[in-house]
N, CA, C and O atoms as a Tinker XYZ file with bonds, in Angstrom:
   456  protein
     1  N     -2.967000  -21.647000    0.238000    73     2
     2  CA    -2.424000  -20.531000   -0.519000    64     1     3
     3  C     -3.203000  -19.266000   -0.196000    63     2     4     5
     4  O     -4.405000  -19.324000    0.064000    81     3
     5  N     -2.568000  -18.199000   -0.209000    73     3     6
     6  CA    -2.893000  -16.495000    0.161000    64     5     7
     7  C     -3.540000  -16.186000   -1.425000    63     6     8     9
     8  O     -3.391000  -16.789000   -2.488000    81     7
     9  N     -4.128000  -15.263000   -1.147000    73     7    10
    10  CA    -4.697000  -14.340000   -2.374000    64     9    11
    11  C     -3.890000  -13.316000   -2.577000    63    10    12    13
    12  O     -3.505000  -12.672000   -1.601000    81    11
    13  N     -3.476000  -12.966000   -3.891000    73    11    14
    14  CA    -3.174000  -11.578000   -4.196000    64    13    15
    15  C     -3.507000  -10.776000   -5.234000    63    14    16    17
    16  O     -3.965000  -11.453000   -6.153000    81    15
    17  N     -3.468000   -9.535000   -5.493000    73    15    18
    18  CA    -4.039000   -8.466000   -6.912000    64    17    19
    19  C     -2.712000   -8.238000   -6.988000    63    18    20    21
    20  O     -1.870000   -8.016000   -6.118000    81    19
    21  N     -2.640000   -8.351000   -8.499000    73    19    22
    22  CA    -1.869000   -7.810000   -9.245000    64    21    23
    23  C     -2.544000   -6.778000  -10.107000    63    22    24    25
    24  O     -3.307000   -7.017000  -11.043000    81    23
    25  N     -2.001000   -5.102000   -9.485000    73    23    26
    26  CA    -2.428000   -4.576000  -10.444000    64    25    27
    27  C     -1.324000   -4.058000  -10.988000    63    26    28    29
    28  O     -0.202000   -3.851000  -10.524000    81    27
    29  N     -2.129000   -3.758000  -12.751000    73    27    30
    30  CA    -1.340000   -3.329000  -14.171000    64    29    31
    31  C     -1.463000   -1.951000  -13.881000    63    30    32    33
    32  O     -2.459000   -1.366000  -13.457000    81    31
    33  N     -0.009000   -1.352000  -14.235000    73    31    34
    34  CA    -0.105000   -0.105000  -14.334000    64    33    35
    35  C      0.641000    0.704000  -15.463000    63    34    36    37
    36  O      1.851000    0.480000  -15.499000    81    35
    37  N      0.247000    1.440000  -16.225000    73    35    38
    38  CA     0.757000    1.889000  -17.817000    64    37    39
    39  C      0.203000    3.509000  -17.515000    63    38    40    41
    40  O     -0.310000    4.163000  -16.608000    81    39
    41  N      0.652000    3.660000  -18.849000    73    39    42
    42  CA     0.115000    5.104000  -19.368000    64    41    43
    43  C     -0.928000    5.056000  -20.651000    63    42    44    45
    44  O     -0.490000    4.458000  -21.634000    81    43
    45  N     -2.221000    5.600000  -20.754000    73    43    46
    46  CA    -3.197000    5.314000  -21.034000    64    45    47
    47  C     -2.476000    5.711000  -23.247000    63    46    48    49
    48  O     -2.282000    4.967000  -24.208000    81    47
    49  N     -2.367000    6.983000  -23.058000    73    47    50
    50  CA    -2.028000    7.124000  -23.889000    64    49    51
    51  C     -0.691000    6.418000  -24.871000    63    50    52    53
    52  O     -0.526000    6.221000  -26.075000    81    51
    53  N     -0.070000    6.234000  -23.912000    73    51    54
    54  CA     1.473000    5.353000  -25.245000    64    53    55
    55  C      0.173000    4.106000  -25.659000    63    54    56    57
    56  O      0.097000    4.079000  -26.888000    81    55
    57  N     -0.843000    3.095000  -25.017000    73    55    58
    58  CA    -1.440000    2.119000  -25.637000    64    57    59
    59  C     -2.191000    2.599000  -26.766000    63    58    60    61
    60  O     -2.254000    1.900000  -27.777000    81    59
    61  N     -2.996000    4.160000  -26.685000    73    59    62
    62  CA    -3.234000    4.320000  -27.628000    64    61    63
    63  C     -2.600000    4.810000  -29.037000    63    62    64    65
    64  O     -3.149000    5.469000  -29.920000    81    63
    65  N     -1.525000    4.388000  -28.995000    73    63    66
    66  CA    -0.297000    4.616000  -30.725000    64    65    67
    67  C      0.216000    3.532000  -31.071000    63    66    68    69
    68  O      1.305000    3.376000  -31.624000    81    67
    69  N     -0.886000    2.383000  -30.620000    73    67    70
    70  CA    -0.159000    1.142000  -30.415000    64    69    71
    71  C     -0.705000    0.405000  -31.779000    63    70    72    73
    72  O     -1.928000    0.340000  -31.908000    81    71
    73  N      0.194000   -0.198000  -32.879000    73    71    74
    74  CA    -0.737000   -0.218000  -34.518000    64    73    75
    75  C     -1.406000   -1.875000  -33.593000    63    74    76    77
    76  O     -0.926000   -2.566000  -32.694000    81    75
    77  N     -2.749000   -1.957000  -34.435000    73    75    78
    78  CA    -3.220000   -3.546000  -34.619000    64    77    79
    79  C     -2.484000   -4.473000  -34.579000    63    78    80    81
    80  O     -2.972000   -5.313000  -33.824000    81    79
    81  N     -1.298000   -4.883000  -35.097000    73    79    82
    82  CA    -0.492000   -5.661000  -34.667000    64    81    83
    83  C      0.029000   -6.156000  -33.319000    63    82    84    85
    84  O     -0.094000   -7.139000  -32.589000    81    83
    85  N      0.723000   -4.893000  -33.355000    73    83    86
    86  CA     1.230000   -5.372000  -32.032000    64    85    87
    87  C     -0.092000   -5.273000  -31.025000    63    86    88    89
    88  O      0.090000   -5.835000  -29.944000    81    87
    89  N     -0.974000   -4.849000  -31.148000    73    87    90
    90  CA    -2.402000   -5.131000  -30.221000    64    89    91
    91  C     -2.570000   -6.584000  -29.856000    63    90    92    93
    92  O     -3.033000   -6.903000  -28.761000    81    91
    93  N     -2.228000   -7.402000  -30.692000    73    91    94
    94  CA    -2.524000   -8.671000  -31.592000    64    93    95
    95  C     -1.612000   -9.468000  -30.478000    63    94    96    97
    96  O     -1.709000  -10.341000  -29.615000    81    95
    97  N     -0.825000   -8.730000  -30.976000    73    95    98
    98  CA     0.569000   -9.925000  -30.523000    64    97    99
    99  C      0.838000   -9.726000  -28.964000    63    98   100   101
   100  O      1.296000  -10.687000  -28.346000    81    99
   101  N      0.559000   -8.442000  -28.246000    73    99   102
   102  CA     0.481000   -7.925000  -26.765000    64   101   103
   103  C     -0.690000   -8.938000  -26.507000    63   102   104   105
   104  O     -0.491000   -9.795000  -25.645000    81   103
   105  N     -1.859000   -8.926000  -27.150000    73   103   106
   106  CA    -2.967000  -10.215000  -26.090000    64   105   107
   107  C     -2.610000  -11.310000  -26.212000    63   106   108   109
   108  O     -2.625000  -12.105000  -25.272000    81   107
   109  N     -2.087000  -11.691000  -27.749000    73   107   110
   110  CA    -1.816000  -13.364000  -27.198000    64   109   111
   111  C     -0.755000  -13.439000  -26.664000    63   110   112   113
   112  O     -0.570000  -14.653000  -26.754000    81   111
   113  N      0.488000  -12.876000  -25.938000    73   111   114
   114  CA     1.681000  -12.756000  -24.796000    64   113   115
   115  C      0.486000  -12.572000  -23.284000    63   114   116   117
   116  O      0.651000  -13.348000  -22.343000    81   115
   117  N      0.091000  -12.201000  -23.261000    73   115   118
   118  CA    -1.575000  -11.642000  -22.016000    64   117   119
   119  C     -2.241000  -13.061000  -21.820000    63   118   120   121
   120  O     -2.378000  -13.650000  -20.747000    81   119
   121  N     -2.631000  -13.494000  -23.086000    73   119   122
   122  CA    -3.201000  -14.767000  -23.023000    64   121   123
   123  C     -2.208000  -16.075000  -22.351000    63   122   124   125
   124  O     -2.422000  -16.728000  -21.330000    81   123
   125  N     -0.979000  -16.183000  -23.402000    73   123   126
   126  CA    -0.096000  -17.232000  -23.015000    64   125   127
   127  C      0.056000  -17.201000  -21.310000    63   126   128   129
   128  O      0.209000  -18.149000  -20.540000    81   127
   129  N     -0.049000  -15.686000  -21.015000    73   127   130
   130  CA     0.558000  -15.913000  -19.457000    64   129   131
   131  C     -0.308000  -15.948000  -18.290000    63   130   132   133
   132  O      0.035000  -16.246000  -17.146000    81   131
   133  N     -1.747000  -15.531000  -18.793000    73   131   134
   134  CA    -2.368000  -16.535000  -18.254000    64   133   135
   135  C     -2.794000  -17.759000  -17.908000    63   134   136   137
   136  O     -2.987000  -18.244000  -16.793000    81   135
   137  N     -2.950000  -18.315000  -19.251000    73   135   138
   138  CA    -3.001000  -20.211000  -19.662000    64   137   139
   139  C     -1.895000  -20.202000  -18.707000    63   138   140   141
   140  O     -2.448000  -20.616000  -17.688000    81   139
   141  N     -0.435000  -19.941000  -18.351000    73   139   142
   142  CA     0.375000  -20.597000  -17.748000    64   141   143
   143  C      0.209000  -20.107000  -16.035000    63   142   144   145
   144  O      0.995000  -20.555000  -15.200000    81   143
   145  N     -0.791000  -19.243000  -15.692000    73   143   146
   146  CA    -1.120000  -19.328000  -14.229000    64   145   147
   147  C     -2.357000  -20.393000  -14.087000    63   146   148   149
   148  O     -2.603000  -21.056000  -13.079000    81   147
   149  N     -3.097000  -20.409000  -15.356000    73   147   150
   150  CA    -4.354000  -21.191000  -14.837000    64   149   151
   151  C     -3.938000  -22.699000  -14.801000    63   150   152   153
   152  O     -4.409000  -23.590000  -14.093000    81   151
   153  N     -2.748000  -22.783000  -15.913000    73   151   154
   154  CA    -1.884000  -24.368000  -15.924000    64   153   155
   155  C     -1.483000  -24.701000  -14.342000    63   154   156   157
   156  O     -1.747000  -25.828000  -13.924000    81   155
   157  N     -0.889000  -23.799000  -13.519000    73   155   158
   158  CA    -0.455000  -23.530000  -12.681000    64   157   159
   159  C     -0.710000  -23.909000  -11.095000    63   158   160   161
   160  O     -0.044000  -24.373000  -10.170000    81   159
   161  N     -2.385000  -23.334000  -11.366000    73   159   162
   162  CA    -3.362000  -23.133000  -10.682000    64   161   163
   163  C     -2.619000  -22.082000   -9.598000    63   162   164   165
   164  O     -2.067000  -22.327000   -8.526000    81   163
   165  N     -2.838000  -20.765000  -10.338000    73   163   166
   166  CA    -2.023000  -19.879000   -9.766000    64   165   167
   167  C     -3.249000  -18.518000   -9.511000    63   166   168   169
   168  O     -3.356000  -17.677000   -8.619000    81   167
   169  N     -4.033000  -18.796000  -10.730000    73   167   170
   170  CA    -4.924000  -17.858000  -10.695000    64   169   171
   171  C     -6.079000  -18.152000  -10.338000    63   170   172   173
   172  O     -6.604000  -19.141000  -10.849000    81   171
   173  N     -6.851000  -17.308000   -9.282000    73   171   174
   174  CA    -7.858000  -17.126000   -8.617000    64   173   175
   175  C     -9.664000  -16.290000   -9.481000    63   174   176   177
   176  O     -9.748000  -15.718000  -10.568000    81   175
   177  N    -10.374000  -16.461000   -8.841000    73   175   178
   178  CA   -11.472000  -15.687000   -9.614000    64   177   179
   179  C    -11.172000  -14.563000   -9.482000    63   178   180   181
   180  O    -10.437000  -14.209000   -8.561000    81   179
   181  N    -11.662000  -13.737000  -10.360000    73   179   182
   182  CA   -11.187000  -12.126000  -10.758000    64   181   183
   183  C    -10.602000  -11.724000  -10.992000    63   182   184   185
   184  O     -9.432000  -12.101000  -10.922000    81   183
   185  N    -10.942000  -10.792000  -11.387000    73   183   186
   186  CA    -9.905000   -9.729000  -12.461000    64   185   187
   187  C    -10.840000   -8.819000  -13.987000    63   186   188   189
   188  O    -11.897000   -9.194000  -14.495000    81   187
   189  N    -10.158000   -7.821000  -14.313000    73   187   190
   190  CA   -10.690000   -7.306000  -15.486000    64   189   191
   191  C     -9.936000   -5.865000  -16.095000    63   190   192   193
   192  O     -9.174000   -5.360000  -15.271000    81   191
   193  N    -10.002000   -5.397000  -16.938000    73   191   194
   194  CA    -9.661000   -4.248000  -17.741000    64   193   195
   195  C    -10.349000   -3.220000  -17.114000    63   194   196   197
   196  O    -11.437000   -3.482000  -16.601000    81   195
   197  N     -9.757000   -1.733000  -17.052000    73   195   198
   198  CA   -10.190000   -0.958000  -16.594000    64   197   199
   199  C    -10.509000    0.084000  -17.839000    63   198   200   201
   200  O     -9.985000   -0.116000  -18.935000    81   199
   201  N    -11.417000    1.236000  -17.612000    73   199   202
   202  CA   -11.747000    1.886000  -18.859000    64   201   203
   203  C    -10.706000    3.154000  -18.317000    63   202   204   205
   204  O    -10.229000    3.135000  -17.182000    81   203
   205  N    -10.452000    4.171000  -19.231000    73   203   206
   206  CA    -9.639000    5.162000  -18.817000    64   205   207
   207  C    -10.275000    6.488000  -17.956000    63   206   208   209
   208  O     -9.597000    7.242000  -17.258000    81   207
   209  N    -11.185000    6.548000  -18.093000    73   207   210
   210  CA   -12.619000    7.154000  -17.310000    64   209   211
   211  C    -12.699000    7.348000  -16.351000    63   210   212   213
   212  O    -11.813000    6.555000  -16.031000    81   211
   213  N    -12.990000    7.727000  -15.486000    73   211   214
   214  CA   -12.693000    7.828000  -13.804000    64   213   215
   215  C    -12.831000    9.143000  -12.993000    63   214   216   217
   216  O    -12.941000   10.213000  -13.593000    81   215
   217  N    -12.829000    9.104000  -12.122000    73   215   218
   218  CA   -12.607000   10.638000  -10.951000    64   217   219
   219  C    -11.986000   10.177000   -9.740000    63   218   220   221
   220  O    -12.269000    9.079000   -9.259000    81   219
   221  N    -11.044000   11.064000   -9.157000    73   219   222
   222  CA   -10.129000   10.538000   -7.631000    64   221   223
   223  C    -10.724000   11.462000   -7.087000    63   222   224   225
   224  O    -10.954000   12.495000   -7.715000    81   223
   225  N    -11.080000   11.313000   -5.897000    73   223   226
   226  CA   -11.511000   11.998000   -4.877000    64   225   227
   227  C    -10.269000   11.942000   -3.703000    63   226   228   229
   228  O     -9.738000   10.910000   -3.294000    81   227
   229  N     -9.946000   13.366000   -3.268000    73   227   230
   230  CA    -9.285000   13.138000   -1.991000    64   229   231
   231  C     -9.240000   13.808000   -1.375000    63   230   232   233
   232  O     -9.799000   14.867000   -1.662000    81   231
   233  N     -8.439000   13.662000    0.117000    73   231   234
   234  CA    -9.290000   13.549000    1.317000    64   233   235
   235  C     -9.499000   15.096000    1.492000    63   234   236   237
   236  O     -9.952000   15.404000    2.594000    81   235
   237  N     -9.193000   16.400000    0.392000    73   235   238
   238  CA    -9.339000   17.620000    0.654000    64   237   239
   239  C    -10.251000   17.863000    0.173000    63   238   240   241
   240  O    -10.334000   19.052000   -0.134000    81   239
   241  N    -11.110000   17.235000   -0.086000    73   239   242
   242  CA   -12.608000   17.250000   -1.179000    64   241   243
   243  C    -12.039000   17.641000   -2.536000    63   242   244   245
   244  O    -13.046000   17.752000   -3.235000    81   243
   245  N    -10.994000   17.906000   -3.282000    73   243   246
   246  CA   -10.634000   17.817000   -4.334000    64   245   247
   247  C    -11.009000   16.492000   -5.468000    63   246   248   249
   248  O    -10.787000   15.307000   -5.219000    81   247
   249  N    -11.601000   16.999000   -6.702000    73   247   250
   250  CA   -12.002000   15.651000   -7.510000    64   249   251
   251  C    -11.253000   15.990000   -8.971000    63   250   252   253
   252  O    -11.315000   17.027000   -9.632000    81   251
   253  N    -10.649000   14.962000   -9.196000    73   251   254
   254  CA    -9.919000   15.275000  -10.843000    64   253   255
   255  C    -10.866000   13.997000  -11.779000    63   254   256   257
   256  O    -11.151000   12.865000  -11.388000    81   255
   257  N    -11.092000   14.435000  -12.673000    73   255   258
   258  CA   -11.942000   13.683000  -13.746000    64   257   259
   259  C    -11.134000   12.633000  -13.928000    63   258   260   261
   260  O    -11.611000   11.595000  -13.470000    81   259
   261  N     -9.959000   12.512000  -14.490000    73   259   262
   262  CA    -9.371000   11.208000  -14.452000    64   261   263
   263  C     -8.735000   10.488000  -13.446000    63   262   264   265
   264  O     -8.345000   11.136000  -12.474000    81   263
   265  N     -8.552000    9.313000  -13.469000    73   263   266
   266  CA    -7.748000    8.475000  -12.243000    64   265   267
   267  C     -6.044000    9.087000  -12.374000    63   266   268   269
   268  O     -5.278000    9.178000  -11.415000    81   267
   269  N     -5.723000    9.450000  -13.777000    73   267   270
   270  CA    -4.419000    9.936000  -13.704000    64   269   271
   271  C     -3.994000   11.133000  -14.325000    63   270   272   273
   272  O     -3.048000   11.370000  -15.076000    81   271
   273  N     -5.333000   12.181000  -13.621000    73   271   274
   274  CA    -5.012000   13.805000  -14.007000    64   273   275
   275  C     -3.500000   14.283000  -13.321000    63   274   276   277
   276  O     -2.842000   15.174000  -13.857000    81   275
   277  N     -3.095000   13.676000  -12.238000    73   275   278
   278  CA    -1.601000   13.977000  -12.099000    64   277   279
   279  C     -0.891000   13.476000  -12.419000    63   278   280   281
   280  O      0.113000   14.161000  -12.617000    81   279
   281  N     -0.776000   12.291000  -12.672000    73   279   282
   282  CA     0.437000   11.474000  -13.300000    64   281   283
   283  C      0.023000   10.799000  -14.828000    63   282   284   285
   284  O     -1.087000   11.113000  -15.257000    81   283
   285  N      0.601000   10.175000  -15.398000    73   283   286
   286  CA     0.726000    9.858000  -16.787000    64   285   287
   287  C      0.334000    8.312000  -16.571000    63   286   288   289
   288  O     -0.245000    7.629000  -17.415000    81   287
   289  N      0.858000    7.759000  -14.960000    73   287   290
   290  CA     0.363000    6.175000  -15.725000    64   289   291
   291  C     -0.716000    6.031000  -14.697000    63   290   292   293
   292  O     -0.877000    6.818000  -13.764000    81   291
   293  N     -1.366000    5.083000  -14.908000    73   291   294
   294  CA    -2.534000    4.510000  -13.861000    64   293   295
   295  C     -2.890000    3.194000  -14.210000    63   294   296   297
   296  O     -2.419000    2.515000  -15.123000    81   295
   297  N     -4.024000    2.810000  -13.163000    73   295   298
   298  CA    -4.396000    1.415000  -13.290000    64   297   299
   299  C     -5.059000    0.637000  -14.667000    63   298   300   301
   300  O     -6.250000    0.895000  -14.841000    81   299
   301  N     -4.470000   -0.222000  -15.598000    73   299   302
   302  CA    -5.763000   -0.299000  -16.182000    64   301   303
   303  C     -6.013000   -1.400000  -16.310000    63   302   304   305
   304  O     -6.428000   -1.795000  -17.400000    81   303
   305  N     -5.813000   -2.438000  -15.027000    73   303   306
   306  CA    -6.829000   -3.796000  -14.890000    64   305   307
   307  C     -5.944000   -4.041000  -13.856000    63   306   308   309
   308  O     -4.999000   -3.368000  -13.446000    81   307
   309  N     -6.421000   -5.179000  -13.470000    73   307   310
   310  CA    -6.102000   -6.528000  -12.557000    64   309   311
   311  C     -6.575000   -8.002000  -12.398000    63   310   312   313
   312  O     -7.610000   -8.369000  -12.954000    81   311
   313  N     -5.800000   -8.876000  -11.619000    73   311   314
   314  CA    -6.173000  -10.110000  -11.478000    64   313   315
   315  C     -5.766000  -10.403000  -10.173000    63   314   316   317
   316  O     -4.848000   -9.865000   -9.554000    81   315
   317  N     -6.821000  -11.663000   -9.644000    73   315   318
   318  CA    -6.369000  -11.961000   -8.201000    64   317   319
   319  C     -5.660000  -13.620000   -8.544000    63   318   320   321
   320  O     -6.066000  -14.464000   -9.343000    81   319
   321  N     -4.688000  -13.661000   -7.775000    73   319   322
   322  CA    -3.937000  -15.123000   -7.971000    64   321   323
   323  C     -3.471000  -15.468000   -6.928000    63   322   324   325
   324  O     -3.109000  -14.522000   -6.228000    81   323
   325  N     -3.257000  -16.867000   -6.337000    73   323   326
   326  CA    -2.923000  -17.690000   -5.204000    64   325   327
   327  C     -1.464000  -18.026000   -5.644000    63   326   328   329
   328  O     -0.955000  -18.346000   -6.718000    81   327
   329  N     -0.910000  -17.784000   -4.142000    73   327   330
   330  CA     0.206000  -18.196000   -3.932000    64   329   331
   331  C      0.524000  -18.612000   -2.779000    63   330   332   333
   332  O     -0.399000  -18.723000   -1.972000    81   331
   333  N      1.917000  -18.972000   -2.340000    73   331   334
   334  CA     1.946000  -19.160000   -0.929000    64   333   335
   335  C      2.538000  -18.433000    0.139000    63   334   336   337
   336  O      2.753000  -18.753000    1.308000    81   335
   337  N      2.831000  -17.041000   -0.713000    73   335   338
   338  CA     3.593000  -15.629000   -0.242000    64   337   339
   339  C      3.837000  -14.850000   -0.598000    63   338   340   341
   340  O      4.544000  -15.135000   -1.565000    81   339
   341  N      3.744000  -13.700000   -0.498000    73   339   342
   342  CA     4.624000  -12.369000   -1.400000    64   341   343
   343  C      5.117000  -12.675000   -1.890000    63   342   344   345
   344  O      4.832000  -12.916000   -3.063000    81   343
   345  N      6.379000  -12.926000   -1.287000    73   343   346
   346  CA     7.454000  -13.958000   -3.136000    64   345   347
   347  C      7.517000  -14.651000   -3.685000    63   346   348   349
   348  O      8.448000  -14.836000   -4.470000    81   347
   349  N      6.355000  -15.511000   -3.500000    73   347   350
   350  CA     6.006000  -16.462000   -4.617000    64   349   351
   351  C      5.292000  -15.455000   -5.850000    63   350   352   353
   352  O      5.607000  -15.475000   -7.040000    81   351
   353  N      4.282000  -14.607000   -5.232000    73   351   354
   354  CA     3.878000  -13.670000   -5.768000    64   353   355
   355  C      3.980000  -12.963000   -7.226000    63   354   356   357
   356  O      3.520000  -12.935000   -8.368000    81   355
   357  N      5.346000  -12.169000   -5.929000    73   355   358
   358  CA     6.237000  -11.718000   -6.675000    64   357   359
   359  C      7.102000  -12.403000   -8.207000    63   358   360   361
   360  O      7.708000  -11.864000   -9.133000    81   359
   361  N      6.881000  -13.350000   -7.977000    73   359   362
   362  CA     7.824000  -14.028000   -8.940000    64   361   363
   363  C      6.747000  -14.939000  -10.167000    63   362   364   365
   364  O      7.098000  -15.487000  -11.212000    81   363
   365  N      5.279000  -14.824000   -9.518000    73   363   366
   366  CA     4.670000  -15.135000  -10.678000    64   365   367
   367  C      4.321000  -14.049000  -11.725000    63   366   368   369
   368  O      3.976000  -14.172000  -12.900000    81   367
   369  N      4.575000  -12.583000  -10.705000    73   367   370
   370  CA     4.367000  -11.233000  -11.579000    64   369   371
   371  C      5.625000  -10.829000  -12.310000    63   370   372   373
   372  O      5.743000   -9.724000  -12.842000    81   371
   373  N      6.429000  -11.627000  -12.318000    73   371   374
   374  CA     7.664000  -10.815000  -13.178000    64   373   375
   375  C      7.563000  -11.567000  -14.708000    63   374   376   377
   376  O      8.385000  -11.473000  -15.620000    81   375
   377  N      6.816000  -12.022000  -14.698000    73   375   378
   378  CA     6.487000  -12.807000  -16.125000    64   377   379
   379  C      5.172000  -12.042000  -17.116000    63   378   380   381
   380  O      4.976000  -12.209000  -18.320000    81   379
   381  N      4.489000  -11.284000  -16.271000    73   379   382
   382  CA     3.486000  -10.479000  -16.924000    64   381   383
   383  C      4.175000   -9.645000  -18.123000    63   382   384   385
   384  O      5.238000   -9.040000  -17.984000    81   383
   385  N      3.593000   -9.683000  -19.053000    73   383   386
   386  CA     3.540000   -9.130000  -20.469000    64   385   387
   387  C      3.810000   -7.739000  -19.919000    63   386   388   389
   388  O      4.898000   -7.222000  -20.175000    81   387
   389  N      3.021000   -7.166000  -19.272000    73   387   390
   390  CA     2.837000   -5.806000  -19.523000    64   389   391
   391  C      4.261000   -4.774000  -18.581000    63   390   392   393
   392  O      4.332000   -3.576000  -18.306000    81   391
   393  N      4.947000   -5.622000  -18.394000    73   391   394
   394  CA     6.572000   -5.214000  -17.815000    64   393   395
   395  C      7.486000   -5.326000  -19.075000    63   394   396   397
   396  O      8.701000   -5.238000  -18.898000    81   395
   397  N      6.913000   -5.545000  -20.546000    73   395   398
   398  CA     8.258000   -5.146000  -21.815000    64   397   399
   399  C      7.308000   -4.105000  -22.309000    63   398   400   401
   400  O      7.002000   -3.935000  -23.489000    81   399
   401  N      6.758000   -3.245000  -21.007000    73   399   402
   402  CA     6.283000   -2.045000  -22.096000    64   401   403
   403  C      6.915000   -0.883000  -21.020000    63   402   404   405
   404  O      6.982000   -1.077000  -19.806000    81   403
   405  N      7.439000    0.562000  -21.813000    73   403   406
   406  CA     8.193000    1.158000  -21.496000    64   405   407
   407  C      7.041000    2.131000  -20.294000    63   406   408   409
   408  O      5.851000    2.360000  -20.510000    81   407
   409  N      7.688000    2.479000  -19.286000    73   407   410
   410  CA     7.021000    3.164000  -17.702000    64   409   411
   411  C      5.946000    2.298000  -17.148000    63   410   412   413
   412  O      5.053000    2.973000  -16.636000    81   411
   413  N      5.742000    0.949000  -17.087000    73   411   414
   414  CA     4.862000    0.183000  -16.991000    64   413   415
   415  C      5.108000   -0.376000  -15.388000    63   414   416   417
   416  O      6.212000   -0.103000  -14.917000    81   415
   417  N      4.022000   -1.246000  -14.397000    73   415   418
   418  CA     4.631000   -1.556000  -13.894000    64   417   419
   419  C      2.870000   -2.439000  -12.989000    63   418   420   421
   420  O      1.649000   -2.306000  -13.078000    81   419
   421  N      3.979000   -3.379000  -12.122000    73   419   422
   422  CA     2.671000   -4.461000  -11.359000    64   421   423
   423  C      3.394000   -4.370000   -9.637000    63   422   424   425
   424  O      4.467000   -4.545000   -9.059000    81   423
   425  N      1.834000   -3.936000   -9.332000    73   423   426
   426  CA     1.581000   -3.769000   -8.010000    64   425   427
   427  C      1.305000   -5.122000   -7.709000    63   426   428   429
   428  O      0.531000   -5.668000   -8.495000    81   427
   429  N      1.769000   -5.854000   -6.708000    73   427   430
   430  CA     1.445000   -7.236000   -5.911000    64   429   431
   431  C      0.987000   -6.630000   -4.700000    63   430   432   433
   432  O      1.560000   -5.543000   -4.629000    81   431
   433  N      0.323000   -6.774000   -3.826000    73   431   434
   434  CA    -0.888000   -6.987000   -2.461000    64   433   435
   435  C     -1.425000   -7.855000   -1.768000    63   434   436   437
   436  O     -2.607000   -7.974000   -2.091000    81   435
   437  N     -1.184000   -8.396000   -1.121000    73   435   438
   438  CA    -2.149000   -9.451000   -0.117000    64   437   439
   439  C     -3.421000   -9.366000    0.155000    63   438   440   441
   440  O     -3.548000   -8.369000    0.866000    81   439
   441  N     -4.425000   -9.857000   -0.017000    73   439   442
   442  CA    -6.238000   -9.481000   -0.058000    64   441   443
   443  C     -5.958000  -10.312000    1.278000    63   442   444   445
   444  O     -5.592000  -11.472000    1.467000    81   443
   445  N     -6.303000   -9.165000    2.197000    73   443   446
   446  CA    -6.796000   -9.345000    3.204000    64   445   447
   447  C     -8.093000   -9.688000    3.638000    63   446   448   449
   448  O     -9.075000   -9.126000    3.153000    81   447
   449  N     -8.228000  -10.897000    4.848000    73   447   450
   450  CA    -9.740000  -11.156000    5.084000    64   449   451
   451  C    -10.252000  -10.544000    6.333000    63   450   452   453
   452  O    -11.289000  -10.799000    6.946000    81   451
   453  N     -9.229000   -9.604000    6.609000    73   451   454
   454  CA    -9.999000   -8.479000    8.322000    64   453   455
   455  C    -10.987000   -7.662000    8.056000    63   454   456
   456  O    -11.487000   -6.986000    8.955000    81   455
C-alpha cells in the first residue's frame, strides 16, 4: 500500500461560532471515522491539528501573518493513510466528517519517497 495526506481544509472562523455541542458531536463523528480507518488498517502514523497562527512566505519575498490572509479557508490538520491508490484514497476521504461542513474540503496526495 502507497501513503497519502489528507489534508482538512475549512474556514477558521465559521469553527469558531460553533456552540459546545455540536463541538461534541463534530469529534465523536472525527473519532468514529477514524476507529473505522484504524479498523481498516487504513491509517498510517501521523497526523495532527493545526493552530490558526502562521505566516506564508512567497516567492516575491512577500509575508502575510496568517496562512489564510487571502482566502477565508485554510489548512487546519491532517492525516497520513495507506491505500492502494488515489482512488482508493479518494474514497476513504469522502467519508471524513469535515465534508458536512459548509466551504470545507480534503486534499488527497501521494507522499512521495524521491
Amino acid at each position: 500500500m502507497k501513503e497519502y495526506i489528507l489534508l482538512f481544509r475549512a474556514n477558521y472562523q465559521d469553527i469558531a461560532g460553533v456552540s459546545a455541542e455540536e463541538t461534541r458531536e463534530r469529534n465523536n463523528r472525527w473519532m468514529d471515522w477514524i476507529d473505522d480507518l484504524v479498523d481498516q488498517n487504513h491509517l498510517a502514523e501521523g497526523g495532527n491539528h493545526l493552530t490558526p497562527e502562521g505566516k506564508v512566505l512567497r516567492a516575491n519575498g512577500s509575508i502575510t501573518n496568517e496562512p489564510f490572509g487571502e482566502t477565508k479557508e485554510s489548512i487546519l490538520g491532517y492525516i497520513l493513510i495507506l491505500a492502494t491508490s488515489l482512488d482508493d484514497a479518494v474514497e476513504l476521504a469522502k467519508n471524513c466528517p469535515i465534508l458536512a461542513g459548509k466551504g470545507t474540503s480534503v486534499e488527497v496526495r501521494e507522499i512521495s519517497n524521491n
